[in-house]
DSSP file (Angstrom, degrees, kcal/mol; ACC not computed):
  #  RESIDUE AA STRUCTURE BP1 BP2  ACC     N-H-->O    O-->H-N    N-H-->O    O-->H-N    TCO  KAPPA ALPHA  PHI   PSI    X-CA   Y-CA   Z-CA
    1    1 A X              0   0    0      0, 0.0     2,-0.2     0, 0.0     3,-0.0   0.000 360.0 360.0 360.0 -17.3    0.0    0.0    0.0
    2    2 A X        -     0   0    0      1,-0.1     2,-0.3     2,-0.1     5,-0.1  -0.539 360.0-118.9 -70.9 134.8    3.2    2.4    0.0
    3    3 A X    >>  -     0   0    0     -2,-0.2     3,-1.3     1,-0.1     4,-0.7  -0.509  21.9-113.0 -82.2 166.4    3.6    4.0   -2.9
    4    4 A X  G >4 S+     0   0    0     -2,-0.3     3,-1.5     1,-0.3     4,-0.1   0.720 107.3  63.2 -41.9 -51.6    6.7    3.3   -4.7
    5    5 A X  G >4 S+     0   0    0      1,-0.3     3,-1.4     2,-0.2     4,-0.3   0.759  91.6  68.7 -58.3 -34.3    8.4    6.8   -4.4
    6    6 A X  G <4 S+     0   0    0     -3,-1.3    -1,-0.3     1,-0.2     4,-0.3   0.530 101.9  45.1 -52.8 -27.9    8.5    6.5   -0.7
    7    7 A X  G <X S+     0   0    0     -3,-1.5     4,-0.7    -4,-0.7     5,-0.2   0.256  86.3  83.5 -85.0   8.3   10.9    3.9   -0.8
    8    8 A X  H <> S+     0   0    0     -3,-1.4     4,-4.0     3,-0.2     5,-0.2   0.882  77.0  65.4 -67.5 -41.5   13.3    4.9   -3.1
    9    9 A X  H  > S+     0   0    0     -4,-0.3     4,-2.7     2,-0.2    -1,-0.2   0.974 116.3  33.7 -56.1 -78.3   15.4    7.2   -0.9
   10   10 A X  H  > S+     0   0    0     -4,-0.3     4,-0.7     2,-0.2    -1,-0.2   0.666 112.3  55.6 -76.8   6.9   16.4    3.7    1.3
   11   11 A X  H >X S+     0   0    0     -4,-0.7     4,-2.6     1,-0.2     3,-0.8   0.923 104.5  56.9 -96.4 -41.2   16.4    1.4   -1.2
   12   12 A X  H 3X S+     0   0    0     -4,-4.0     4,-0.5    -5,-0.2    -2,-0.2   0.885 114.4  37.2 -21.3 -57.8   19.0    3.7   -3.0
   13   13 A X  H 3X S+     0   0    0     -4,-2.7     4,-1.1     2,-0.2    -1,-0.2   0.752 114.2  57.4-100.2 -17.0   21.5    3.6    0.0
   14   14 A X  H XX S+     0   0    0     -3,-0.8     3,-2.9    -4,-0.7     4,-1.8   0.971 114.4  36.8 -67.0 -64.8   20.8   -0.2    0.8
   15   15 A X  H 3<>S+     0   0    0     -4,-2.6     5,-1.2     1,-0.3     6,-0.4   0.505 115.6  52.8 -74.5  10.6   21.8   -1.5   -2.8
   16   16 A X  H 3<5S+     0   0    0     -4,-0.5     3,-0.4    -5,-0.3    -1,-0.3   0.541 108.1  53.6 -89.4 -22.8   24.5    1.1   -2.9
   17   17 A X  H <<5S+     0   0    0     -3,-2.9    -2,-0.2    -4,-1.1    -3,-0.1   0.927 117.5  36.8 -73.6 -25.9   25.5   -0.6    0.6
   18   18 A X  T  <5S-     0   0    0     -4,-1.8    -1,-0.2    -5,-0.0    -3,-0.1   0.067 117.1-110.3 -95.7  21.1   25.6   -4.0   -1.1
   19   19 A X  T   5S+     0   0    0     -3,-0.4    -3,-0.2    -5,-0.3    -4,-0.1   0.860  74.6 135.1  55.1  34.6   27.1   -2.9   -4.6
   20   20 A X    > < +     0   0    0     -5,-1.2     3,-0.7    -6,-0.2     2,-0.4   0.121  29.0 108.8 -91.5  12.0   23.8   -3.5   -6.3
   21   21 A X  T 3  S+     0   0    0     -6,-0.4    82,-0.2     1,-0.2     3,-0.1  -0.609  84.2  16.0 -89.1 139.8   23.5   -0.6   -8.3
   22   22 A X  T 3  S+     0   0    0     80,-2.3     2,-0.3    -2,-0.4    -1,-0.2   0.835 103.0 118.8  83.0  19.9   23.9   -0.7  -11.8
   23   23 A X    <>  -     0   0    0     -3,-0.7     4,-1.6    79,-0.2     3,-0.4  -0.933  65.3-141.5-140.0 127.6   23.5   -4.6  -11.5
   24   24 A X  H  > S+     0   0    0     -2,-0.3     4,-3.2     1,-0.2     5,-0.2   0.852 112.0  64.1 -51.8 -30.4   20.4   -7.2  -13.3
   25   25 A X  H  > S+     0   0    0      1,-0.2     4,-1.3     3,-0.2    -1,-0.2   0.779  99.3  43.0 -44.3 -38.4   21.0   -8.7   -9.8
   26   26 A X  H  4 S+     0   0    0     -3,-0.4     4,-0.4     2,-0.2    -1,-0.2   0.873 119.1  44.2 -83.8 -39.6   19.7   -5.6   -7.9
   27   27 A X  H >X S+     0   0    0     -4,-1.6     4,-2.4     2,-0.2     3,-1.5   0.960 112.5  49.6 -81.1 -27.8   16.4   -5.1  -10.5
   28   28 A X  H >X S+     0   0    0     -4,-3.2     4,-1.7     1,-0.2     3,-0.8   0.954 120.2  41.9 -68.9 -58.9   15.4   -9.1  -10.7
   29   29 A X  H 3X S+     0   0    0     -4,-1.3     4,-0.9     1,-0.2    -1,-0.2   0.500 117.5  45.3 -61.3   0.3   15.6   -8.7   -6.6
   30   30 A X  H <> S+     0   0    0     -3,-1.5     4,-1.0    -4,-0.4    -1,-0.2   0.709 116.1  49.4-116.9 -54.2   13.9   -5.3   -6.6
   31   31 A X  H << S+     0   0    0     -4,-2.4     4,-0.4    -3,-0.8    -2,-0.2   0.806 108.1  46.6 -78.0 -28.2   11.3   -6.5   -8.9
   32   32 A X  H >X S+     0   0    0     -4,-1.7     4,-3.1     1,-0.2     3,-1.5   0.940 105.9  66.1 -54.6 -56.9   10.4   -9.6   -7.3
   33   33 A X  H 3X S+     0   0    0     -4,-0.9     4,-0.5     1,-0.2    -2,-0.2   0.728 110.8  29.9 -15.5 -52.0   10.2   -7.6   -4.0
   34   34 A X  H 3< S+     0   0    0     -4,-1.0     4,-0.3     2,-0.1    -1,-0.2   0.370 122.1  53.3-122.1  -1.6    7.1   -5.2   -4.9
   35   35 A X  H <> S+     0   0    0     -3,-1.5     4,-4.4    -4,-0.4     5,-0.2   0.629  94.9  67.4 -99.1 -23.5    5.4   -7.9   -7.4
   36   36 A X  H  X S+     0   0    0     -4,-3.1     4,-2.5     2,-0.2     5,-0.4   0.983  98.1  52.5 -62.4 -47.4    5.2  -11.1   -4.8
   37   37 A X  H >X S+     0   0    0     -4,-0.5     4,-2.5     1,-0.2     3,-2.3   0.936 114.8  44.6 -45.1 -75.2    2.7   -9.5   -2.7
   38   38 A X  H 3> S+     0   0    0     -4,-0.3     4,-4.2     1,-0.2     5,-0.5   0.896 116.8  40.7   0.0 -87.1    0.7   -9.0   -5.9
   39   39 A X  H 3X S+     0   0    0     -4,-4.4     4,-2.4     1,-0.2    -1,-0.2   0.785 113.1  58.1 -54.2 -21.9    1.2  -12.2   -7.2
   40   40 A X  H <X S+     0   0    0     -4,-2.5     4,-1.1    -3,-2.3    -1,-0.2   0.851 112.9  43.3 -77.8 -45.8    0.6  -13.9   -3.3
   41   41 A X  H  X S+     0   0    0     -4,-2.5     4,-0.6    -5,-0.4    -2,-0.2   0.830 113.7  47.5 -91.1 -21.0   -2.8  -12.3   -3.2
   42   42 A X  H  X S+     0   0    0     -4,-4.2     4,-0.9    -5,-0.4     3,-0.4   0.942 115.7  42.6 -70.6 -48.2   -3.9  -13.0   -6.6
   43   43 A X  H  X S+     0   0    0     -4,-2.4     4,-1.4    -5,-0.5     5,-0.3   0.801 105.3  65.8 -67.3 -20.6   -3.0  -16.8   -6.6
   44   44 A X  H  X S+     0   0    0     -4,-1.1     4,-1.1     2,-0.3    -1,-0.2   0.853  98.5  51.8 -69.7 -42.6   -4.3  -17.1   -3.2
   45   45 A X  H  < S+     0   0    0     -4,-0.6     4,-0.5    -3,-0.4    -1,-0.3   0.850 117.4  40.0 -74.4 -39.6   -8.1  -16.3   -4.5
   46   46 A X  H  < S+     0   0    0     -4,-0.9    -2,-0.3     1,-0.2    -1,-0.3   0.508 110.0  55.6-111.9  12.3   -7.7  -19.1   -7.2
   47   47 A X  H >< S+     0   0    0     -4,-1.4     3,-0.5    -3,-0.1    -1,-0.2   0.340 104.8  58.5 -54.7 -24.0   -5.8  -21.7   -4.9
   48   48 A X  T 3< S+     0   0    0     -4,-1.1     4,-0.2    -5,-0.3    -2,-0.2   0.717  98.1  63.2 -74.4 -21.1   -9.1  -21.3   -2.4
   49   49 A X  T 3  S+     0   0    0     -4,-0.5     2,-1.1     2,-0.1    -1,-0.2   0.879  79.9  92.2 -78.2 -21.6  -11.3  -22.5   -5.3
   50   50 A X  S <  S-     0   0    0     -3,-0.5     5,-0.1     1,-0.1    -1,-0.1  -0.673  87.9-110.2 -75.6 111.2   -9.8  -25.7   -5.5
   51   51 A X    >   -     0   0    0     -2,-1.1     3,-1.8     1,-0.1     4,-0.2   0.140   8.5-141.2 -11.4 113.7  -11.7  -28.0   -3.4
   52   52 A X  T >> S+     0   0    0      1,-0.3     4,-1.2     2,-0.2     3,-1.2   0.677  98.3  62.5 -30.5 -50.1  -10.6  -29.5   -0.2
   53   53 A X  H 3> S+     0   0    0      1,-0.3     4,-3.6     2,-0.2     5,-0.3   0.743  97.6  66.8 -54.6 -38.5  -12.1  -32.9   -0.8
   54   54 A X  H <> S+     0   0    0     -3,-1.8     4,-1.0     1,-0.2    -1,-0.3   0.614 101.8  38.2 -70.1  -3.7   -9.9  -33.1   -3.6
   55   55 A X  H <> S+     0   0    0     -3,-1.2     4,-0.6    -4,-0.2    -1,-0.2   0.703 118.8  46.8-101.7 -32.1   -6.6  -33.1   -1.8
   56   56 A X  H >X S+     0   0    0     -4,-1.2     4,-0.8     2,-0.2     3,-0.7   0.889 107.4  55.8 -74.2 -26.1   -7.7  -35.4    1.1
   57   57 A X  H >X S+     0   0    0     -4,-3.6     4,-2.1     1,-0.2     3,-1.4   0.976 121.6  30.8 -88.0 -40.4   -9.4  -37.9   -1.4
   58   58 A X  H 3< S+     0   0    0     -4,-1.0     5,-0.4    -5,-0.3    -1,-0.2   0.469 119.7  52.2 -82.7  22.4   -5.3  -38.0   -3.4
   59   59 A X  H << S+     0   0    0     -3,-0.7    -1,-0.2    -4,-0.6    -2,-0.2   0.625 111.2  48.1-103.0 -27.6   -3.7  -37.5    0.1
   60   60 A X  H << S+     0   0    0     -3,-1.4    -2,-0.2    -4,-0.8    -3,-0.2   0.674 109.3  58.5-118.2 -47.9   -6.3  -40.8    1.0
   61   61 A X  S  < S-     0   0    0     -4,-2.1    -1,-0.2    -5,-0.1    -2,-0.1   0.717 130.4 -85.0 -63.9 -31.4   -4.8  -42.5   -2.1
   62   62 A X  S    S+     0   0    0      1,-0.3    -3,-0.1    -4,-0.2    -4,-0.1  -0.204  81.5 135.1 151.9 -20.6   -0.9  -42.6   -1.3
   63   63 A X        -     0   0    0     -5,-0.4    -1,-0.3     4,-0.1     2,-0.0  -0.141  47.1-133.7 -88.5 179.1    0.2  -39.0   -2.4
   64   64 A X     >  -     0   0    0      4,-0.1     4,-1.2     1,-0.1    -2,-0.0  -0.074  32.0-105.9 -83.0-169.8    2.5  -36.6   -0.7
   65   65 A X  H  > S+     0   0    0      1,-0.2     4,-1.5     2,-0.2     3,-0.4   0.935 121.5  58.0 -89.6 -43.8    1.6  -33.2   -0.4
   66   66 A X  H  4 S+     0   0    0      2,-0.3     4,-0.4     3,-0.2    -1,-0.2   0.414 105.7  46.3  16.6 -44.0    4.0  -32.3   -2.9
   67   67 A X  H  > S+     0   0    0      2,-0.2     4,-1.0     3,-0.1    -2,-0.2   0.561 118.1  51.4-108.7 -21.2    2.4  -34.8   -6.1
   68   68 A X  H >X S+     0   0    0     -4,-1.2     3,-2.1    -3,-0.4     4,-1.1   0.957 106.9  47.0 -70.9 -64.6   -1.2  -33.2   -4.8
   69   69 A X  H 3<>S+     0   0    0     -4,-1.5     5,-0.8     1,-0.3    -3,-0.2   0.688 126.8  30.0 -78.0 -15.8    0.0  -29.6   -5.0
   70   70 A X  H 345S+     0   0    0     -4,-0.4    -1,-0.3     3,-0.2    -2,-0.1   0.682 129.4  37.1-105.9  -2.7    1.7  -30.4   -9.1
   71   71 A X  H <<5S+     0   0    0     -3,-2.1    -2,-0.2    -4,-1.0    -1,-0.1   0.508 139.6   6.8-134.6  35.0   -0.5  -32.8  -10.2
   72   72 A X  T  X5S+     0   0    0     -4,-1.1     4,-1.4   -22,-0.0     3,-0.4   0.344 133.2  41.8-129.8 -78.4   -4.1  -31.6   -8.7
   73   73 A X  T  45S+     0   0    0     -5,-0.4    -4,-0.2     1,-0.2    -3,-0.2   0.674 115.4  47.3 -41.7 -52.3   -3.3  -28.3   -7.2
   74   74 A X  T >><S+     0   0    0     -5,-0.8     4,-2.2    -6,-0.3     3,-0.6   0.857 114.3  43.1 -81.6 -25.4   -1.2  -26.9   -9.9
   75   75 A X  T 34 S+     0   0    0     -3,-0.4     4,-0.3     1,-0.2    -2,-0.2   0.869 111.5  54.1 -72.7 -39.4   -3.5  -27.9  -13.2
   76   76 A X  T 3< S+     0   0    0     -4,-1.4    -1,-0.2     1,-0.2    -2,-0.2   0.632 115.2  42.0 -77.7   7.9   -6.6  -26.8  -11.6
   77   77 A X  T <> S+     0   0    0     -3,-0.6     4,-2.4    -4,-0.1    -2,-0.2   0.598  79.9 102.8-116.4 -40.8   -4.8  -23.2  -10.9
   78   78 A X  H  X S+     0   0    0     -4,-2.2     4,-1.1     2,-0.2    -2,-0.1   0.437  73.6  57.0 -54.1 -27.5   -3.2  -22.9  -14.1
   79   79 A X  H >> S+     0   0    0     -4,-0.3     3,-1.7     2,-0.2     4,-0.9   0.972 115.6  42.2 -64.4 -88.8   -5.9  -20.1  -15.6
   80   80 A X  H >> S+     0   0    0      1,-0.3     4,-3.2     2,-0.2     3,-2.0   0.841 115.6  47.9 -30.7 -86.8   -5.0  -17.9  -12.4
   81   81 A X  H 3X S+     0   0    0     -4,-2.4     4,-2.4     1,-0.2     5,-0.4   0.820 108.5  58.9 -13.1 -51.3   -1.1  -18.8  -12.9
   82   82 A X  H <X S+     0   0    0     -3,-1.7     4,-1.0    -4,-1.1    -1,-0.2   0.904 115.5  30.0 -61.4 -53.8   -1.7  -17.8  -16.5
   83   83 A X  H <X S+     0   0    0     -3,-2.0     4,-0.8    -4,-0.9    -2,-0.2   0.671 109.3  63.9-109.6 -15.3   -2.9  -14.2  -15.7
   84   84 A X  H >X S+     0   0    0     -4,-3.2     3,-1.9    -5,-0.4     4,-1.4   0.945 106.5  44.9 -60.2 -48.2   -1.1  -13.5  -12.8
   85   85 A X  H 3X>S+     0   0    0     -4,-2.4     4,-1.5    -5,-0.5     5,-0.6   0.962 110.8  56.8 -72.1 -28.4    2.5  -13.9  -14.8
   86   86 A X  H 3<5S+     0   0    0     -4,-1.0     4,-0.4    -5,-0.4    -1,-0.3   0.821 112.1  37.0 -75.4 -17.1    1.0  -11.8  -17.4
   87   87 A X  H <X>S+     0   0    0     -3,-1.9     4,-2.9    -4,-0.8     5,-0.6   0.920 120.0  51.9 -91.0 -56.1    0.2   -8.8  -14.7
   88   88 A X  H >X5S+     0   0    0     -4,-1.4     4,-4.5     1,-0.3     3,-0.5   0.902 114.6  38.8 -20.9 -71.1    3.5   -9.6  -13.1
   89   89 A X  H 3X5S+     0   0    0     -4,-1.5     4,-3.4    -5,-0.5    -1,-0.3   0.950 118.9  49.3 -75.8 -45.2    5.6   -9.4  -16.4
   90   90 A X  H 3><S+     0   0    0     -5,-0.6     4,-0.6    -4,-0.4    -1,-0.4   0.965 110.3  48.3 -61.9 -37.8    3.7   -6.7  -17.6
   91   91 A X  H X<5S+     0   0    0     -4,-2.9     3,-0.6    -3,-0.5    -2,-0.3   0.847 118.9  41.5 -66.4 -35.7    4.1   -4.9  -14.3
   92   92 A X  H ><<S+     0   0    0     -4,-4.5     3,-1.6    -5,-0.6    -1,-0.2   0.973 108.8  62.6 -68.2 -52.9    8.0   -5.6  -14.4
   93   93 A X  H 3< S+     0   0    0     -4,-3.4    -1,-0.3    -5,-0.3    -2,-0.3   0.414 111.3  28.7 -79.4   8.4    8.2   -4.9  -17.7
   94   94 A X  T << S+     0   0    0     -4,-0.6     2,-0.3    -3,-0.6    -1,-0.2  -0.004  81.5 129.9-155.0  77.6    7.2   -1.4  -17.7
   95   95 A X    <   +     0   0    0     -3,-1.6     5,-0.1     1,-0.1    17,-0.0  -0.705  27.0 175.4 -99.4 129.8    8.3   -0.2  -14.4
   96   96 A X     >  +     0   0    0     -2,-0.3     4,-2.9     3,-0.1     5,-0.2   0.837  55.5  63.4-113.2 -33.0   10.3    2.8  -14.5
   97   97 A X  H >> S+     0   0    0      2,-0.2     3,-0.9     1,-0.2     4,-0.7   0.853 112.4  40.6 -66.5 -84.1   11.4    4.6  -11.1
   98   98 A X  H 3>>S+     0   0    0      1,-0.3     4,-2.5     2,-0.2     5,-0.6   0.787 115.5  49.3 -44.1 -59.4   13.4    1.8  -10.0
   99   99 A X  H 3>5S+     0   0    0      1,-0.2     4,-3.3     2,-0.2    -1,-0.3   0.966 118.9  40.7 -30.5 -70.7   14.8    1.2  -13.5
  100  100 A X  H <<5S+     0   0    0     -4,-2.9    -2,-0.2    -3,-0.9    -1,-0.2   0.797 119.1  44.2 -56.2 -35.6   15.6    4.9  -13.7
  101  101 A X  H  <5S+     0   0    0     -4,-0.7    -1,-0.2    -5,-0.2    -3,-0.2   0.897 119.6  43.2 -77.7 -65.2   17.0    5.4   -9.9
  102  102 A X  H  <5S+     0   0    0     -4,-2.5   -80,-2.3    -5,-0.2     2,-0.3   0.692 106.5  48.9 -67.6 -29.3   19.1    2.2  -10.0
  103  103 A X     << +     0   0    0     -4,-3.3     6,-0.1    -5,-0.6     7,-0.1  -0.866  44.0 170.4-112.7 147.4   20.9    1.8  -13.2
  104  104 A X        +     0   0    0     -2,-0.3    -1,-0.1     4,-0.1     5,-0.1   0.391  61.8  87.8-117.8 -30.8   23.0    5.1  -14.3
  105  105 A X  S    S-     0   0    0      3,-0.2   -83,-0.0     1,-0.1     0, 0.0  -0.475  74.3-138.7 -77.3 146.5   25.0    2.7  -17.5
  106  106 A X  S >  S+     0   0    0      1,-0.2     3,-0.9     3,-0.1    -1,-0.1   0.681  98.0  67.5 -49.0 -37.9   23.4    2.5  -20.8
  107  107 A X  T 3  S+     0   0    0      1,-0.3    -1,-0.2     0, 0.0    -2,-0.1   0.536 107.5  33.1 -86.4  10.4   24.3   -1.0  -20.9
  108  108 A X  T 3  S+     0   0    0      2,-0.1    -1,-0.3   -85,-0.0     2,-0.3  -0.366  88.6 129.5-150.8  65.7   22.1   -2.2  -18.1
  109  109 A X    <   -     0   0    0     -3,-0.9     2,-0.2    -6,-0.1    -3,-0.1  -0.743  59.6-119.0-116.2 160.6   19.3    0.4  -18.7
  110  110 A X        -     0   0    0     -2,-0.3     4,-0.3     1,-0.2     5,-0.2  -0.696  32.1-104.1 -99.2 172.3   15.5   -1.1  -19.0
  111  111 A X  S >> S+     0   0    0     -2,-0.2     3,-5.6     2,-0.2     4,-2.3   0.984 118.4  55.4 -16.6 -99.0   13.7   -0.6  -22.3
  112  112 A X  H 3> S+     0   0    0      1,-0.4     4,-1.8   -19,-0.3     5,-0.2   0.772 110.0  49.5 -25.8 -64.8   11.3    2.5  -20.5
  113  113 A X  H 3> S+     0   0    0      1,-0.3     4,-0.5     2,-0.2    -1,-0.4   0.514 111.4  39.6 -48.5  -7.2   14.3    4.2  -19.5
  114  114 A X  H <4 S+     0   0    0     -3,-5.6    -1,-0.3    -4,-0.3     4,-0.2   0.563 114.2  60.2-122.3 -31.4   16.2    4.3  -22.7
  115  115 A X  H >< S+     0   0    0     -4,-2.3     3,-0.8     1,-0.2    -2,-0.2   0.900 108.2  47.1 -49.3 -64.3   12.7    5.0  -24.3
  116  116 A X  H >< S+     0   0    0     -4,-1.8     3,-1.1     1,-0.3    -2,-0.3   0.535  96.3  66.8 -16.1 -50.8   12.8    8.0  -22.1
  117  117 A X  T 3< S+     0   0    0     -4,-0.5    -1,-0.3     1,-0.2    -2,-0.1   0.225  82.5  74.6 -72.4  18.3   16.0    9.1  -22.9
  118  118 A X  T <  S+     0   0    0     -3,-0.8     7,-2.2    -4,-0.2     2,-0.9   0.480  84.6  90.6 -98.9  -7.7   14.9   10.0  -26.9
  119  119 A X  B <   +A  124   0A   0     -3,-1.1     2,-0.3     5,-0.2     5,-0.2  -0.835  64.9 167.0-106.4 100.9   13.4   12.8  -24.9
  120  120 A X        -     0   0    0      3,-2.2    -3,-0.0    -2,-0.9    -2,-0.0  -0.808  46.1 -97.9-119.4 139.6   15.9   15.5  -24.8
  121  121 A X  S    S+     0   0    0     -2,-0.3     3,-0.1     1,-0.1    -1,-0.1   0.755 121.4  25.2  -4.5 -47.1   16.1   19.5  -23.9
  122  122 A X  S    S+     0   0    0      1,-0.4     2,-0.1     0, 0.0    -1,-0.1   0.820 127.4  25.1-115.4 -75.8   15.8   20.9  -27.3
  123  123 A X        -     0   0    0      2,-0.0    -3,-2.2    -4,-0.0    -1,-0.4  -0.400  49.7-139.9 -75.3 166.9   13.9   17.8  -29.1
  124  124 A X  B     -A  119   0A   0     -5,-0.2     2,-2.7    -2,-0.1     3,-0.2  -0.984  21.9-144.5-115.7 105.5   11.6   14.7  -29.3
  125  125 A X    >>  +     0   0    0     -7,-2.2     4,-2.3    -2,-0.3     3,-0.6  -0.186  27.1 171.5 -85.7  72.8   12.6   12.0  -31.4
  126  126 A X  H 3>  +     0   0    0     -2,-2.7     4,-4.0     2,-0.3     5,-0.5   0.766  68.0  51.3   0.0 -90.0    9.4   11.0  -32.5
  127  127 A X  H 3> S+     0   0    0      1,-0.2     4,-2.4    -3,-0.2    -1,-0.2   0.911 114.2  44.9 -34.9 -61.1   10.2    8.5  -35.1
  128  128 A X  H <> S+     0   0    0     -3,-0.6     4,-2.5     1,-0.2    -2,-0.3   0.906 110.8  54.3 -80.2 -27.5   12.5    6.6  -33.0
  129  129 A X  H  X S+     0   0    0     -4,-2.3     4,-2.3     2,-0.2     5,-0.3   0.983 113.1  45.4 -51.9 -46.5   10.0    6.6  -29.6
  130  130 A X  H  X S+     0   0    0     -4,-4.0     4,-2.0     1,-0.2    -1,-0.2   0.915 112.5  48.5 -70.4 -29.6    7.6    5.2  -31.6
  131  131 A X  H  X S+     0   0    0     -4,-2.4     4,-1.7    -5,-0.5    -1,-0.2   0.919 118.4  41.0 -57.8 -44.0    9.9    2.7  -33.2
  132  132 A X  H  X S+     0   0    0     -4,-2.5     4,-1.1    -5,-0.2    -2,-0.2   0.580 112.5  55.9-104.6   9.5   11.1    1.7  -30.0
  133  133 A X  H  X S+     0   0    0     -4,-2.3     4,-1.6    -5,-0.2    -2,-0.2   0.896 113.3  46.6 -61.2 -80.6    7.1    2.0  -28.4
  134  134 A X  H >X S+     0   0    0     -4,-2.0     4,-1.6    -5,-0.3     3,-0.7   0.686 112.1  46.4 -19.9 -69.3    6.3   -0.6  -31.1
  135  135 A X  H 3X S+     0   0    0     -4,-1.7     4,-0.6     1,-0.3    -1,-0.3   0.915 108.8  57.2 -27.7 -75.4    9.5   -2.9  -30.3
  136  136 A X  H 3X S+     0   0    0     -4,-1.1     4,-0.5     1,-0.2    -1,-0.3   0.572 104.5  55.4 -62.4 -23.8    8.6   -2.7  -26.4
  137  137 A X  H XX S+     0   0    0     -4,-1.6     3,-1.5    -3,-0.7     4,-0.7   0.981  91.7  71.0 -61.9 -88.5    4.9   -4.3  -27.3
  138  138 A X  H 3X S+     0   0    0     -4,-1.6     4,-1.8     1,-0.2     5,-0.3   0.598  94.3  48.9 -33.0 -48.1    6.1   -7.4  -29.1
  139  139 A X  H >X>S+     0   0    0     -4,-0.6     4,-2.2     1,-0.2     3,-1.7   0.992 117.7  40.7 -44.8 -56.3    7.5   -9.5  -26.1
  140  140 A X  H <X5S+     0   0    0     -3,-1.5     4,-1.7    -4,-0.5    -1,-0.2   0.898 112.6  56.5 -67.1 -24.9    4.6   -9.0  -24.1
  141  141 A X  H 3X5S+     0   0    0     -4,-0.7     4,-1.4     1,-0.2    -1,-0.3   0.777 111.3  47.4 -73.4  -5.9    2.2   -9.5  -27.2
  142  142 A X  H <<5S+     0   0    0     -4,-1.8     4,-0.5    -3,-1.7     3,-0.2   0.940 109.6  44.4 -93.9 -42.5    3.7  -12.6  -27.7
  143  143 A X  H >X5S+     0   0    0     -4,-2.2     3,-1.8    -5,-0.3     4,-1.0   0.947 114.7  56.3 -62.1 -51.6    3.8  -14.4  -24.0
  144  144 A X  H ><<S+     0   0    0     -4,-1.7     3,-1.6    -5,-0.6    -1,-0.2   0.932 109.2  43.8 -48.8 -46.8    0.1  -13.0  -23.7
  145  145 A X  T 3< S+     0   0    0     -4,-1.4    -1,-0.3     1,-0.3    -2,-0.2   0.459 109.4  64.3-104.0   7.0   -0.8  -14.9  -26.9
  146  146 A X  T <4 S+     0   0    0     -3,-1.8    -1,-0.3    -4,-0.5    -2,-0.2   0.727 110.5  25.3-102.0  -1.5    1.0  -17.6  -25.5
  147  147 A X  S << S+     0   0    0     -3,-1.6     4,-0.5    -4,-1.0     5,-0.2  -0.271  84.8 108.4-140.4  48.9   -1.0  -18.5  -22.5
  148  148 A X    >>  +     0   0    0      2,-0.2     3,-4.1     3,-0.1     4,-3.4   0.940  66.0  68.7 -69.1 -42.7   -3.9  -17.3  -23.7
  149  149 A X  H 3> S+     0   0    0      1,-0.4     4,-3.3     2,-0.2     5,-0.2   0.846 106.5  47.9 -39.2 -59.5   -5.1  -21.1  -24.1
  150  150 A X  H 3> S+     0   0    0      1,-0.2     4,-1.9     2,-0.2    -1,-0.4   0.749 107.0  50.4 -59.6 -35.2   -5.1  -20.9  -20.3
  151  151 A X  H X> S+     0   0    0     -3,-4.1     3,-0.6    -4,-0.5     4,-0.6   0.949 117.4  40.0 -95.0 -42.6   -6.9  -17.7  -19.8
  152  152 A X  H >X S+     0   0    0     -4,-3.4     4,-0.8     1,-0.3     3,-0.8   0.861 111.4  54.2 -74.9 -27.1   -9.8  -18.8  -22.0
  153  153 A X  H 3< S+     0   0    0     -4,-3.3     4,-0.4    -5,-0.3    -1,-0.3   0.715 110.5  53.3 -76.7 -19.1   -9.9  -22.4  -20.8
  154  154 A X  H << S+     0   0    0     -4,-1.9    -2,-0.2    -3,-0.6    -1,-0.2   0.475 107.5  48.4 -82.5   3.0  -10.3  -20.7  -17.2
  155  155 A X  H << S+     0   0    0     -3,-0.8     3,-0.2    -4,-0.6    -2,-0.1   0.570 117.6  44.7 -97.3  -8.3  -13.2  -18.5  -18.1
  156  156 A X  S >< S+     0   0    0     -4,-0.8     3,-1.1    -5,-0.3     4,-0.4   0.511  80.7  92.1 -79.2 -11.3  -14.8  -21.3  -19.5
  157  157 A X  T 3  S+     0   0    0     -4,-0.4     3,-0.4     1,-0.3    -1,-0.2   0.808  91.1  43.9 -59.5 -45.1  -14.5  -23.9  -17.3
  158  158 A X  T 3  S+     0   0    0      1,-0.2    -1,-0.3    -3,-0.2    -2,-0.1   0.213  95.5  86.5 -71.1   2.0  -17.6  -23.4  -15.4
  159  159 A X  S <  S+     0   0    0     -3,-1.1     2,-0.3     1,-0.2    -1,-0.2   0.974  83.3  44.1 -61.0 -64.5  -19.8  -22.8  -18.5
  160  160 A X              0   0    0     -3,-0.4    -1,-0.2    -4,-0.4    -4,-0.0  -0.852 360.0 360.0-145.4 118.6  -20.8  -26.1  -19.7
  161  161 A X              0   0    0     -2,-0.3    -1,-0.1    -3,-0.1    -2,-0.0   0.417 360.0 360.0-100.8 360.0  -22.1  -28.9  -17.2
């Protein structure tokens, strides 16, 4: 519930105490940080929907808790799973304060930020923001259309008795 800016200040001097600026080490830990809650309260809503009976009746059968949660738990989940990583990845992928605050090198700059930097004092380079708008779309249109299967077999599931 904090917003983001409010933490910047110490998370700046933390990863500057542990030489984590400038680092993919510092944003994948940075980004996982402020998306797990997310992703813990979204999966949490579609892990309650599986039925109970269903774990005690393969818990009743021989398996561990471990072969219910991948081969009951995890299938029957997979539409949630499916659009949580797609808010996640989106979320990651076009997060800017941290990006911009944490890396100073070009060569370990995110996508937003380097869009952002075509926007300069005396001009806007149009053409190339839009080129590199365009670019920044295609991952994400492509992982979306790749667990779409999931999103659409989880609004459907309940349809058709």
């Amino acid at each position: 519930m904090v917003p983001p800016i409010v933490s910047i200040i110490p998370i700046f001097l933390l990863f500057r105490y542990l030489q984590l600026l400038n680092t993919y080490t510092g944003l994948i830990i940075i980004y996982t940080g402020f998306s797990l809650p997310f992703v813990t309260w979204m999966m949490r809503a579609f892990i309650q929907e599986v039925p109970v009976e269903l774990d005690e009746a393969a818990l009743v059968d021989g398996c561990s808790r471990m072969t219910v949660f991948v081969r009951i738990v995890l299938p029957l989940t997979a539409p949630g799973l499916a659009a949580t990583a797609i808010f996640a990845i989106i979320l990651a992928w076009n997060e800017f304060l941290f990006a911009l605050i944490l890396t100073t090198t070009s060569a370990i700059t995110t996508l937003p930020v380097g869009i952002a930097g075509l926007v300069s004092q005396y001009e806007l380079l149009w053409g190339e923001m839009s080129a590199a708008g365009t670019v920044a779309i295609i991952p994400i249109l492509i992982f979306a259309m790749s667990v779409q299967r999931y999103l659409v077999r989880g609004m459907t599931m309940g349809a058709v008795k």
